[in-house]
N, CA, C and O atoms as CSV, one atom per row, in Angstrom:
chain,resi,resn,atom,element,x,y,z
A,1,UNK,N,N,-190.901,6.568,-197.501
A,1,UNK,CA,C,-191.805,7.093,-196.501
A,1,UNK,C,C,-193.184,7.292,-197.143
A,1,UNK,O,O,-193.358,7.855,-198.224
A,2,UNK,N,N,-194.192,6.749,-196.332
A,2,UNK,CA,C,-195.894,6.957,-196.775
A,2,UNK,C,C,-196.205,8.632,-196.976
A,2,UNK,O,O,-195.667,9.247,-196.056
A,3,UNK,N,N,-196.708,9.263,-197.642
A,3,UNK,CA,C,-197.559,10.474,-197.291
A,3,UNK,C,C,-198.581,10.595,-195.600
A,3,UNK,O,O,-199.034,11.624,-195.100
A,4,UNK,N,N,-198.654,9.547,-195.209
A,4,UNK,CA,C,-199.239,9.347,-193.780
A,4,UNK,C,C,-198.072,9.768,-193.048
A,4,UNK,O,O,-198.174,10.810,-192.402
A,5,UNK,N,N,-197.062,9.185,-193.038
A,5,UNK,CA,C,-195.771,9.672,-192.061
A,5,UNK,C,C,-195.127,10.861,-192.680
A,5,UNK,O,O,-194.602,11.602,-191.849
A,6,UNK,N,N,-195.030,11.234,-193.896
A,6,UNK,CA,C,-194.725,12.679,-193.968
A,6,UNK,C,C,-195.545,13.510,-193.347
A,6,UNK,O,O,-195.105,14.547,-192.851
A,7,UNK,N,N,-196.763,13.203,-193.288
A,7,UNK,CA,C,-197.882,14.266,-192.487
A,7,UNK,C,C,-197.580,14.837,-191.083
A,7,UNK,O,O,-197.647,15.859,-190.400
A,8,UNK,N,N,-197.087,13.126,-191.081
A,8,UNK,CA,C,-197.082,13.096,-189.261
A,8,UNK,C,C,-195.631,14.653,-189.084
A,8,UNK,O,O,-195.740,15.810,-188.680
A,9,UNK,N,N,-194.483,13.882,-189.602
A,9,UNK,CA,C,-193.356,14.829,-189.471
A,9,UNK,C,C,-193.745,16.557,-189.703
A,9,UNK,O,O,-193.064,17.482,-189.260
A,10,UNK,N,N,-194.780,16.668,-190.361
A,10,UNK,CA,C,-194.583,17.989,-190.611
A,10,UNK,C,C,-195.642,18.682,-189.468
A,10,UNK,O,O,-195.694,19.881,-189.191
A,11,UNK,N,N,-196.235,17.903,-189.048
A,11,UNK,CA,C,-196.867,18.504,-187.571
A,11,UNK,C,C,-196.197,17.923,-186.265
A,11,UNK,O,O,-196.225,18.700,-185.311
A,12,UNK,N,N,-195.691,16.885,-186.082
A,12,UNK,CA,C,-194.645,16.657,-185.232
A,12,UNK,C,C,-193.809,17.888,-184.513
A,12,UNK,O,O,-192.898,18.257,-185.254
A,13,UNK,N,N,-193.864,18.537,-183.415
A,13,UNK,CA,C,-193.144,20.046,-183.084
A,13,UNK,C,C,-192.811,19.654,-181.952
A,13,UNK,O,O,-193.691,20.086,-181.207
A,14,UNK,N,N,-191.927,18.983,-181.235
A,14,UNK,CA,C,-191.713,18.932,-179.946
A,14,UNK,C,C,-190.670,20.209,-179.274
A,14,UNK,O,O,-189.611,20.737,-179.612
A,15,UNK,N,N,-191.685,20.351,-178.091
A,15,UNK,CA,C,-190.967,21.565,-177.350
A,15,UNK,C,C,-189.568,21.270,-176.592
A,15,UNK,O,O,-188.981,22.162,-175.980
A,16,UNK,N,N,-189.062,19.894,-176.688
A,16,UNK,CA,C,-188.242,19.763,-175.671
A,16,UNK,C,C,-187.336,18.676,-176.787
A,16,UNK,O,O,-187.812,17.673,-177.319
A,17,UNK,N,N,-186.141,19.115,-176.927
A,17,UNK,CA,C,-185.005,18.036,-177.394
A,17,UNK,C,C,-184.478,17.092,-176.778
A,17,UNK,O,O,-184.377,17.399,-175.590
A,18,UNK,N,N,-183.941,15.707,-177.071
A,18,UNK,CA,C,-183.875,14.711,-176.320
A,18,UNK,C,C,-183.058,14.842,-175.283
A,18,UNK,O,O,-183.179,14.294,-174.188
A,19,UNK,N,N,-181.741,15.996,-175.834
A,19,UNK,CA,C,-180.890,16.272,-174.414
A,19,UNK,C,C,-181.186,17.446,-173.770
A,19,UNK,O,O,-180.621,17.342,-172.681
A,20,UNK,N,N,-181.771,18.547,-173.820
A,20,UNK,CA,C,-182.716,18.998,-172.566
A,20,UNK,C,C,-183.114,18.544,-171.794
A,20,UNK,O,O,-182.944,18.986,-170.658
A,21,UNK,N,N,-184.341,16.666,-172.212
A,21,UNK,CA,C,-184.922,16.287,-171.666
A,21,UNK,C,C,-184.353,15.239,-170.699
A,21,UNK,O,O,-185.049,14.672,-169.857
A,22,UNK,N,N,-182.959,15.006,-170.887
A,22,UNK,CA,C,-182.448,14.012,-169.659
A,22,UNK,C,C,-181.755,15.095,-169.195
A,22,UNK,O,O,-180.963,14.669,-168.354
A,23,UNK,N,N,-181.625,16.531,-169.340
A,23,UNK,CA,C,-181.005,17.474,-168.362
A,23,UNK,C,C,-181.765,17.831,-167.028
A,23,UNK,O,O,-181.440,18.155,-165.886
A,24,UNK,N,N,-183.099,17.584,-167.822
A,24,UNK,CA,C,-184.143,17.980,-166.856
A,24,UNK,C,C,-184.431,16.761,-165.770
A,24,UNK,O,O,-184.991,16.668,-164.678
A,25,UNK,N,N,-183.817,15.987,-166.574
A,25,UNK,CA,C,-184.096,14.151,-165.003
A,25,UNK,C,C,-185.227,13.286,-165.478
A,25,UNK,O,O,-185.838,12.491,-164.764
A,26,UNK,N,N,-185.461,13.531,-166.834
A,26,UNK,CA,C,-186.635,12.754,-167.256
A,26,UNK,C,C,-186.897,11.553,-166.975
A,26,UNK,O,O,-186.256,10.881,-167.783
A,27,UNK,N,N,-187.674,10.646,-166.054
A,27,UNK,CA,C,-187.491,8.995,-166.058
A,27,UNK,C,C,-186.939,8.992,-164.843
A,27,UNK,O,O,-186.943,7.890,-164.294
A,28,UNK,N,N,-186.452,9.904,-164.234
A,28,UNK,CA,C,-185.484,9.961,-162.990
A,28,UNK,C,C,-184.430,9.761,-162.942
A,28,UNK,O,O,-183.847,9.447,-161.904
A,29,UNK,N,N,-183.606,9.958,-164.674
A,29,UNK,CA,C,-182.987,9.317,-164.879
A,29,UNK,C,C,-181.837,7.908,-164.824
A,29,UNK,O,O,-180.650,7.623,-164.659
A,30,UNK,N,N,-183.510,7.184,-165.161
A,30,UNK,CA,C,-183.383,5.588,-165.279
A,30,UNK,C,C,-183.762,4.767,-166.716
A,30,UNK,O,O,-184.200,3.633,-166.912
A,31,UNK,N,N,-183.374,5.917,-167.662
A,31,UNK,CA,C,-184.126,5.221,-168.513
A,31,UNK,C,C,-183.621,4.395,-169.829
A,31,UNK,O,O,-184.238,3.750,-170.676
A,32,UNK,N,N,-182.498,4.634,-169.675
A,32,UNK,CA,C,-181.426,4.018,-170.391
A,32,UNK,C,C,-180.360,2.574,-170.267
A,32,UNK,O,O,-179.811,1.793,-171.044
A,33,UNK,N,N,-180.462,2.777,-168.854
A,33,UNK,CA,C,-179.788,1.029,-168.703
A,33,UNK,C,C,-178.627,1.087,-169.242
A,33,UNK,O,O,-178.016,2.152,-169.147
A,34,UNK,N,N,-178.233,0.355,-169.700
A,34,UNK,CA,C,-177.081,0.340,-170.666
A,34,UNK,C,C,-176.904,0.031,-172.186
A,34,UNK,O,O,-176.367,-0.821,-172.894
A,35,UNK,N,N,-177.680,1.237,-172.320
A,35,UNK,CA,C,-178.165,1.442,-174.270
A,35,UNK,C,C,-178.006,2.902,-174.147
A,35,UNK,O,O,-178.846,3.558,-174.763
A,36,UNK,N,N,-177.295,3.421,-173.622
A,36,UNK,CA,C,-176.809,4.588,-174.071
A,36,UNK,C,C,-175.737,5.046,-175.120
A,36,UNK,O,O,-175.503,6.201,-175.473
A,37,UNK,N,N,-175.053,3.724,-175.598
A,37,UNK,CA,C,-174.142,3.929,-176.547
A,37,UNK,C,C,-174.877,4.294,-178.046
A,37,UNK,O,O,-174.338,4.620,-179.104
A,38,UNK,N,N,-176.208,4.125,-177.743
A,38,UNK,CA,C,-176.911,4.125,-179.496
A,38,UNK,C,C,-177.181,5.919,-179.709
A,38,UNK,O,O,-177.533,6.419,-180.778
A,39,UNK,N,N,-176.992,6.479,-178.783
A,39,UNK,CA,C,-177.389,7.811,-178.473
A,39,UNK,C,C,-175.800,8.626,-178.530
A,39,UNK,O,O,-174.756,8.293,-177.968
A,40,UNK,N,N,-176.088,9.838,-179.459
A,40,UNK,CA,C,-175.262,11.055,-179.259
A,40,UNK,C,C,-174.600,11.609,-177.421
A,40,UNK,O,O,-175.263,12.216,-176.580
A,41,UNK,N,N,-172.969,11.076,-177.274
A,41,UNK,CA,C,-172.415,11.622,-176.107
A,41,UNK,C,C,-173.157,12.895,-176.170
A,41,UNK,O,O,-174.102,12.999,-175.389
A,42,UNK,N,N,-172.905,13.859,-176.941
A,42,UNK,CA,C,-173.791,15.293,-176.182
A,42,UNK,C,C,-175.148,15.360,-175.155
A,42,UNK,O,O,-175.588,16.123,-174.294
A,43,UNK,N,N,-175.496,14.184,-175.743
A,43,UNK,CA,C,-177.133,14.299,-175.147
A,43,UNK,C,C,-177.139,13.797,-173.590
A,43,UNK,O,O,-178.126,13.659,-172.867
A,44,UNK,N,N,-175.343,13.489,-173.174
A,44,UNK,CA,C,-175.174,13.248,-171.906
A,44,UNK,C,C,-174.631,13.859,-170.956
A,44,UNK,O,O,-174.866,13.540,-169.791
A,45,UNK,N,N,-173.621,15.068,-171.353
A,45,UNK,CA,C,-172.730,15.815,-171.186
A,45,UNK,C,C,-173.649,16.630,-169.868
A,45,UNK,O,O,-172.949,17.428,-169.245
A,46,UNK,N,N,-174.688,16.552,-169.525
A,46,UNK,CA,C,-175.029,17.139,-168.271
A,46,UNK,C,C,-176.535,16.394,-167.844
A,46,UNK,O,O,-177.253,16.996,-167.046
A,47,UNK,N,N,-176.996,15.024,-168.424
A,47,UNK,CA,C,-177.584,14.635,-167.885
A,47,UNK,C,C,-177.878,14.131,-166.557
A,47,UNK,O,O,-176.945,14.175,-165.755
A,48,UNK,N,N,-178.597,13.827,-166.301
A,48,UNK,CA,C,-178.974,13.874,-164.733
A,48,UNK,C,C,-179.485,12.509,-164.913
A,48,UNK,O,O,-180.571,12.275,-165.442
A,49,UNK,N,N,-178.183,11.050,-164.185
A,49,UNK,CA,C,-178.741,9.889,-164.559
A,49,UNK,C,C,-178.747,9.127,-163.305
A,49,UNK,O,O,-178.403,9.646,-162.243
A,50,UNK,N,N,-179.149,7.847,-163.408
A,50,UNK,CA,C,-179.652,7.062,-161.999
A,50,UNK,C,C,-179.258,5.795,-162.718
A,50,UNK,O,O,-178.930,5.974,-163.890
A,51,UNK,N,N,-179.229,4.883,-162.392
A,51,UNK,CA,C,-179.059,2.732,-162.270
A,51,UNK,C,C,-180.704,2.713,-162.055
A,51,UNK,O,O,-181.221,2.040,-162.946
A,52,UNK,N,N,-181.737,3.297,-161.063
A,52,UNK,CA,C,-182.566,3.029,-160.845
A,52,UNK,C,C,-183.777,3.965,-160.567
A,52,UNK,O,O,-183.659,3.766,-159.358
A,53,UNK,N,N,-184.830,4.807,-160.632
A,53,UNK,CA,C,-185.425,5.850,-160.805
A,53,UNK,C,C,-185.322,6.295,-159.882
A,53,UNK,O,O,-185.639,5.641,-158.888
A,54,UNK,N,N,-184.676,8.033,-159.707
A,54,UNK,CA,C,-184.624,8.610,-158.426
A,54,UNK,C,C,-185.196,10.040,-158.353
A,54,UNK,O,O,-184.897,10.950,-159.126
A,55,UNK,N,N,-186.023,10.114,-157.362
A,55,UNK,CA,C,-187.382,11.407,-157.661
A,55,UNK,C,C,-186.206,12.594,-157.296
A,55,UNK,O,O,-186.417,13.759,-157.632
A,56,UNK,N,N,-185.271,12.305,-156.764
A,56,UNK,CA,C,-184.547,13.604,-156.993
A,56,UNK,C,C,-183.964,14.424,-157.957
A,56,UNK,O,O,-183.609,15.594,-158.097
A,57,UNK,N,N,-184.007,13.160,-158.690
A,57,UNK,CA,C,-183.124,13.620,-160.425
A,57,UNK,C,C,-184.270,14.248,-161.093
A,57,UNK,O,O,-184.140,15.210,-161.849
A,58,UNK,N,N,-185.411,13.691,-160.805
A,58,UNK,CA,C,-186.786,14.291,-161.469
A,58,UNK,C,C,-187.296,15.672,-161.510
A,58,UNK,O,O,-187.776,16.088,-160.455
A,59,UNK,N,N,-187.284,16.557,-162.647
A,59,UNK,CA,C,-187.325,18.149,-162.157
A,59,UNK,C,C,-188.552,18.653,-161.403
A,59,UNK,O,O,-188.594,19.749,-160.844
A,60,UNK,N,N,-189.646,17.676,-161.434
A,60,UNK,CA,C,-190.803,18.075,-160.649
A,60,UNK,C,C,-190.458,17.470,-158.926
A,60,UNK,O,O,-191.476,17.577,-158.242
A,61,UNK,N,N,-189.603,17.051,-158.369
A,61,UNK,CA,C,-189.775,15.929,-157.413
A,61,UNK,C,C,-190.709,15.057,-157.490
A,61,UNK,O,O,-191.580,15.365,-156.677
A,62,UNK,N,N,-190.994,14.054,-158.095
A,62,UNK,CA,C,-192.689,13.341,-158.237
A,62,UNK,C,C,-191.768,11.897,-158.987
A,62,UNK,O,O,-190.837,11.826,-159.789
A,63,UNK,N,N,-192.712,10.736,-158.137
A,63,UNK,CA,C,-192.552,9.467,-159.703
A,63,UNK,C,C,-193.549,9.623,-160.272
A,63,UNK,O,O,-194.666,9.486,-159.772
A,64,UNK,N,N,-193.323,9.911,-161.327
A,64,UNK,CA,C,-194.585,9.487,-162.562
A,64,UNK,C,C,-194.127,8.382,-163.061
A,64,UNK,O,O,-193.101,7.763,-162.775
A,65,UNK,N,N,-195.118,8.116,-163.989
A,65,UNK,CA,C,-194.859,7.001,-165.330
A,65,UNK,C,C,-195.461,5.291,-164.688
A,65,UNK,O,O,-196.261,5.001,-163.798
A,66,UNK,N,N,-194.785,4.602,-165.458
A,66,UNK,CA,C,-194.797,3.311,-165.612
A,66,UNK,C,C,-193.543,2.900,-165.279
A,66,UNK,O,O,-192.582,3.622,-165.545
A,67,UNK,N,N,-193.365,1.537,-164.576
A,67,UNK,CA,C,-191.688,1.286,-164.763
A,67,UNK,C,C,-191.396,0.408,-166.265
A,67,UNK,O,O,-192.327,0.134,-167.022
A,68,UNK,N,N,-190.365,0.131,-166.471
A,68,UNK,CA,C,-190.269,-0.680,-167.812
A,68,UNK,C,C,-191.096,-2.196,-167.617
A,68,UNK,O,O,-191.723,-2.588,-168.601
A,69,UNK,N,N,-191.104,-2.788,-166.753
A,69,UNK,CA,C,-191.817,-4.267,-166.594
A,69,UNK,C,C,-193.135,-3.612,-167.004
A,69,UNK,O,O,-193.609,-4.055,-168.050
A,70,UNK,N,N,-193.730,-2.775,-166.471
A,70,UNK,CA,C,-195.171,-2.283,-166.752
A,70,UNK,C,C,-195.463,-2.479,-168.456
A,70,UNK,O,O,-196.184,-3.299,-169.024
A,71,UNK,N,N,-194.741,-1.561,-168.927
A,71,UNK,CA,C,-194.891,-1.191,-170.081
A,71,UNK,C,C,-194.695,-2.629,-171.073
A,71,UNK,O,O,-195.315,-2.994,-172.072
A,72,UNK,N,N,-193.667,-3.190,-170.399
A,72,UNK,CA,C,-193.702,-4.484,-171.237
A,72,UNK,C,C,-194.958,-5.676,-171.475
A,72,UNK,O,O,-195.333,-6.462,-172.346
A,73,UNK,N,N,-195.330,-5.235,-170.069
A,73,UNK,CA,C,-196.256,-6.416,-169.775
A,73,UNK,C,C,-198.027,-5.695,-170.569
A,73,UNK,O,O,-199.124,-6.150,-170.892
A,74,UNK,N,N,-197.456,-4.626,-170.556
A,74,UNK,CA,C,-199.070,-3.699,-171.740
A,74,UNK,C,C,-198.157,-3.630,-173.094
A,74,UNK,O,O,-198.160,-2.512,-173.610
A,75,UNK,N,N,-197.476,-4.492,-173.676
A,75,UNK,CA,C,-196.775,-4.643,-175.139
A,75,UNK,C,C,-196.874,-3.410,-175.447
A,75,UNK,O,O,-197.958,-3.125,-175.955
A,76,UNK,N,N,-196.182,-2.610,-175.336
A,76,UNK,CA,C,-196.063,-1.232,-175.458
A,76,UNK,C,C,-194.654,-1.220,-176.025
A,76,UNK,O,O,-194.413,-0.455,-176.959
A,77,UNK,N,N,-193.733,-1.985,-175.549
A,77,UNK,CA,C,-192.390,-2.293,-176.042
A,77,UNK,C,C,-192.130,-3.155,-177.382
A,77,UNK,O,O,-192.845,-4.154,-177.462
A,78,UNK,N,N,-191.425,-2.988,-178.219
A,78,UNK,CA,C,-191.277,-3.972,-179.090
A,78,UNK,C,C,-189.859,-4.227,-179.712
A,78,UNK,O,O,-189.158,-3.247,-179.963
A,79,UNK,N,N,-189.416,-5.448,-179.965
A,79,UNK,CA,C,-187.991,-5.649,-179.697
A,79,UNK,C,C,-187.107,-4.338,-180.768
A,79,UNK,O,O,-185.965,-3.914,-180.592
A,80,UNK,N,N,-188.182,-3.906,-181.958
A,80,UNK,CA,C,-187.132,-3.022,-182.763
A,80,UNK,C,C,-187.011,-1.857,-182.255
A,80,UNK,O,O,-186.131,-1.038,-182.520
A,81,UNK,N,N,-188.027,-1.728,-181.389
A,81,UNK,CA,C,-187.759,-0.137,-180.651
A,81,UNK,C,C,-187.758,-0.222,-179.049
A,81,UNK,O,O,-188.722,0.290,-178.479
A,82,UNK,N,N,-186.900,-0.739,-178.387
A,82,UNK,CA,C,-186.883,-1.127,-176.977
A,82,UNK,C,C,-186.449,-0.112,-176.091
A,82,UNK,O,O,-186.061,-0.249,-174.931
A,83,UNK,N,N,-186.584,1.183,-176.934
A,83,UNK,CA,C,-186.871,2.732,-176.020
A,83,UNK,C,C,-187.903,3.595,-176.354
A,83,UNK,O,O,-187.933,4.812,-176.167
A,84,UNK,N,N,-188.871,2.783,-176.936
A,84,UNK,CA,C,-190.125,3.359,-177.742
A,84,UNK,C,C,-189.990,5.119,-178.488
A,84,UNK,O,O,-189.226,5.531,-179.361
A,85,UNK,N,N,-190.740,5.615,-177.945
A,85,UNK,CA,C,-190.485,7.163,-178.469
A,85,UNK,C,C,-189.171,7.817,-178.391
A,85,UNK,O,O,-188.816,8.482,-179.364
A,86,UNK,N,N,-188.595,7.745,-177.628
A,86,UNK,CA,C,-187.151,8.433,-177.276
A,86,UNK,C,C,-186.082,8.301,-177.889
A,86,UNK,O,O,-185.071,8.887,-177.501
């Protein structure tokens, strides 16, 4: 690891853990497809999931975001990380 990415980690503080954040309906929960096997069962055990984005699963009621074609098509995606941040 660089001293640049140790930096990063030690200010890195996220308020929300990855399975909070699909408890809460993050994505509407659509955001996984079928790549959920690379991910800890716990982080599913009360997620709130969808096949396709649904503003009900969403804790604000609202669509936000981008859909995945979006993001692909602004190379935002890249084949080693094909769930980017998450």
């Amino acid at each position: 690891m660089t001293k640049k990415s140790e930096d990063f980690y030690k200010l890195f503080k996220p308020q929300l853990t990855p399975q909070k954040m699909l408890e809460m309906g993050v994505f509407g929960g659509s955001y996984f497809g079928d790549k959920m096997k690379e991910y800890p069962k716990s982080w599913f055990k009360n997620a709130k999931l969808s096949k396709i984005f649904d503003v009900e699963k969403n804790r604000f009621r609202v669509k936000a975001g981008l859909s995945r074609k979006e993001w692909l098509d602004k190379g935002w995606i890249s084949k080693e990380d094909s769930r980017v941040w998450f």
